[in-house]
C-alpha positions, -999 to 999 in steps of 0.1 A, spaced: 197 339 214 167 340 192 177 368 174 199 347 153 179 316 154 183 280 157 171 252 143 170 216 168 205 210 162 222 240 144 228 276 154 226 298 122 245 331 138 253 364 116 261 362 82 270 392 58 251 417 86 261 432 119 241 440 149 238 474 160 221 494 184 191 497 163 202 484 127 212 457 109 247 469 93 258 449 57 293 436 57 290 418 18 274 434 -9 245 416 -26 209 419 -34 187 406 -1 156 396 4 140 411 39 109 398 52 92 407 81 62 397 102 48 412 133 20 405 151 1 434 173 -2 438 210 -37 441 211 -70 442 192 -87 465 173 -56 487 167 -43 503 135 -10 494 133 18 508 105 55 502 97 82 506 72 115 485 67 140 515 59 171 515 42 197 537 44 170 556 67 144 564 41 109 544 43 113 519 12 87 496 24 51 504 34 32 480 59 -4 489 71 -31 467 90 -65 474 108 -75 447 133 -109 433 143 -122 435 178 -118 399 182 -83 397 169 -44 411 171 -29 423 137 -7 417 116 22 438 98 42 417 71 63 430 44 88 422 18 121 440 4 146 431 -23 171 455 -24 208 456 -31 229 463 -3 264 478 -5 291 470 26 281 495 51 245 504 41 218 493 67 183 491 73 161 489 105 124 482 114 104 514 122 69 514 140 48 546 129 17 532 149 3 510 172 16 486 193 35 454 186 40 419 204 72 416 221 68 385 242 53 362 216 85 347 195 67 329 178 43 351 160 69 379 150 100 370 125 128 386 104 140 369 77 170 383 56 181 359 29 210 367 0 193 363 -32 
């Protein structure tokens, strides 16, 4: 499953979120660290997104690619999370990789 992500000999499963539908759900308050890095489907394409918490757009991510290459959104969020509060991934435009694994990540670490 690479959703949760492995490494060559350990599987790292959930910790302090859940899955949902179209979230990510937290189960331990803390302060987190989100990161996030998607490449785009295709060239030249103007491609936005926000990571939102609680549904309102806390983080801002913008790129513009060149003819000869696929951008790039990446963005970074420290926020405290309460148990219950979640936040998601939200394309405004453009469109992003979804075959590639290797060129799009989410990281959430407990800081």
């Amino acid at each position: 499953d690479y959703h949760r992500g492995s490494s060559n000999i350990k599987n790292y499963f959930n910790k302090q979120f859940a899955i949902a539908y179209d979230r990510f759900v937290c189960l331990e308050e803390s302060f987190y660290e989100i990161n996030v890095q998607i490449r785009g489907a295709t060239a030249s394409q103007h491609l936005t997104g926000f990571i939102r918490v609680n549904g309102t757009n806390e983080n801002f991510m913008d790129t513009i690619s060149q003819s000869s290459e696929k951008g790039l959104l990446h963005g970074s969020l420290t926020v405290f999370l309460k148990r219950g509060d979640y936040f998601d991934l939200y394309r405004s435009a453009g469109d992003l990789e979804g075959g590639t694994n290797a060129e799009s990540h989410l990281i959430v670490k407990r800081v």
